[in-house]
Structure formats: structure tokens, C-alpha cells
N, C-alpha and C positions, 0 to 999 in steps of 0.2 A: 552180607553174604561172604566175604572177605575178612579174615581178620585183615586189623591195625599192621601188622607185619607184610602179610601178602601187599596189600595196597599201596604200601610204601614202596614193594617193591617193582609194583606193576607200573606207580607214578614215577618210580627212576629208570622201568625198560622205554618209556612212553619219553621221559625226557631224554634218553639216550640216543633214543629214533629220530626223534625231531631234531637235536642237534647234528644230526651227523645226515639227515636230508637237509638241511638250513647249508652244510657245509659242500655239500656234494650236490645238489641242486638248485637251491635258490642263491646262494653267493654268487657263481656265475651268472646268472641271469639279473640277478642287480648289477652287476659288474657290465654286461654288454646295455645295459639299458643305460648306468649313465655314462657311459664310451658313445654310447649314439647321441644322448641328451644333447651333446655338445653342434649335433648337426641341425636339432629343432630350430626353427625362427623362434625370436628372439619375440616376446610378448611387449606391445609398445605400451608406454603411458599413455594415461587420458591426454596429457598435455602436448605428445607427440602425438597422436591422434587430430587433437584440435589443430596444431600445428599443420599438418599437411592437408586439412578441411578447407580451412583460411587461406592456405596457398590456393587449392583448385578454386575456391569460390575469387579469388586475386586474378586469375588466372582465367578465370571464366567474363569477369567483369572485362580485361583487357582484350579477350576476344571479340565483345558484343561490344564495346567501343571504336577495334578496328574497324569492325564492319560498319559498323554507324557512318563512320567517316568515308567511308568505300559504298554508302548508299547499298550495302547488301545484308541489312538488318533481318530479313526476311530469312537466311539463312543460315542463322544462331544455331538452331539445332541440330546443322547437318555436318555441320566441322565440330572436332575434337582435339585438341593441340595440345602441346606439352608445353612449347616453348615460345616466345616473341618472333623468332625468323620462321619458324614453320607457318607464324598464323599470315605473316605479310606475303609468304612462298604458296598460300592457299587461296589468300586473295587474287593473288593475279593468275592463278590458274584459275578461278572461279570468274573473274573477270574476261578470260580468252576465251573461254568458254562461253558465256554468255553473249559476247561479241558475236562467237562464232554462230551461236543462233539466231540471233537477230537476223544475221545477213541471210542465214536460211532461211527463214521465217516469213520473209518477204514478199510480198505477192509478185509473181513472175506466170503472168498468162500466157496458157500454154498453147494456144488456139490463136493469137494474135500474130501476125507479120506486118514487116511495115510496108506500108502504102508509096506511090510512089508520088510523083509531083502529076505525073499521067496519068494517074488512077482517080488520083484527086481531083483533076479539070475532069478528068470523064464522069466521075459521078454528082459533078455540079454542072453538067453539061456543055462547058465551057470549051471549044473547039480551037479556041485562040491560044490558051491554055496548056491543049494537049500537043500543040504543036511547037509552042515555046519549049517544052519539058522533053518532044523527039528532038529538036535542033540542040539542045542544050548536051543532052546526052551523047550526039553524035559528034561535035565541035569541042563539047566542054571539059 
């Protein structure tokens, strides 16, 4: 449809355009993309990768060890530690705590009072008894 002539000329208005949007468009925009690049995290190796796998899995073994030895095996999965003094600072919170229910835990009847020494000789109908336990109380 074109001559050889027009075409040439139309493929130099077309490279003319594109260089001068390359210059006035996309320059910048490469230009703030890698001005930013510099703030991307950093892509880790396999081998740092593995590295801090082995650390948590190191880290996890020493957890389920302390507790081993603190008899609180049972609660591997409910701590998550970073370091060695956090995991002993979780024990013995984990420990006060558990103390602290026990002692609640306790049967404590609520309907019981105690008896007395006179109550006692009376319900074994012992009169000799209930009168040692008035003299005692009123002398003793």
C-alpha cells in the first residue's frame, strides 16, 4: 500500500515516538523503580533458608527438653520461644501457675463445720463426755 519511501518514513516517525516516550516516560519510571529496589527485602539463599530451619528445629528440640526436665512435656505446643532465658522465664510462670491450681483445685466442703468435742460425746451419747468438753471449755 506504501511505497519503499513512505514506509521508511513512517518506521522513522514510529522510532522517533518511541524514543522520545522511552525518554520522557519510561526513564523515569525505571529510574524510581530502582531508587525503590533498594528498599525490597533482600531474597535469601536456600542455604540461609536452611540455616534458620535448623536454628528453629535446635530451638524447638531445647524447648521440649526444658520442659522434659520440668515434667511439663504435656505443654510443647502451647509455648513458642525465641531464646534460652525466655523458655526458663515460661517455665516458672507456667509452674506458678499450675501450683496456683492445684491449690484451687482442692476439695474444700462447703457444707461441713467442725464439730466440737461436745457434739461429739453427744452424738455417741456419752454424758460423761459432754461434760468433760463444758468443764474444759469453761477452765481451759
Amino acid at each position: 500500500m506504501f511505497t519503499e519511501e513512505q514506509q521508511q518514513h513512517i518506521d522513522q516517525l514510529i522510532a522517533d515516538k518511541k524514543a522520545t516516550w522511552e525518554a520522557e516516560q519510561l526513564a523515569p519510571v525505571i529510574a524510581e523503580r530502582d531508587e525503590l529496589l533498594q528498599y525490597a527485602p533482600k531474597q535469601k539463599t536456600n542455604e540461609q533458608k536452611e540455616i534458620e530451619q535448623l536454628k528453629a528445629q535446635l530451638q524447638h528440640q531445647k524447648l521440649v527438653s526444658s520442659l522434659e526436665k520440668a515434667n511439663l512435656s504435656d505443654f510443647v505446643d502451647f509455648l513458642d520461644v525465641q531464646d534460652d532465658g525466655e523458655v526458663q522465664a515460661k517455665i516458672e510462670k507456667l509452674n506458678a501457675v499450675l501450683e496456683a491450681r492445684k491449690l484451687s483445685n482442692n476439695y474444700v466442703p462447703d457444707n461441713h463445720k467442725q464439730t466440737s468435742k461436745y457434739e461429739q460425746a453427744a452424738q455417741k451419747g456419752d454424758t460423761v463426755g459432754m461434760l468433760q468438753a463444758k468443764l474444759n471449755k469453761l477452765f481451759g
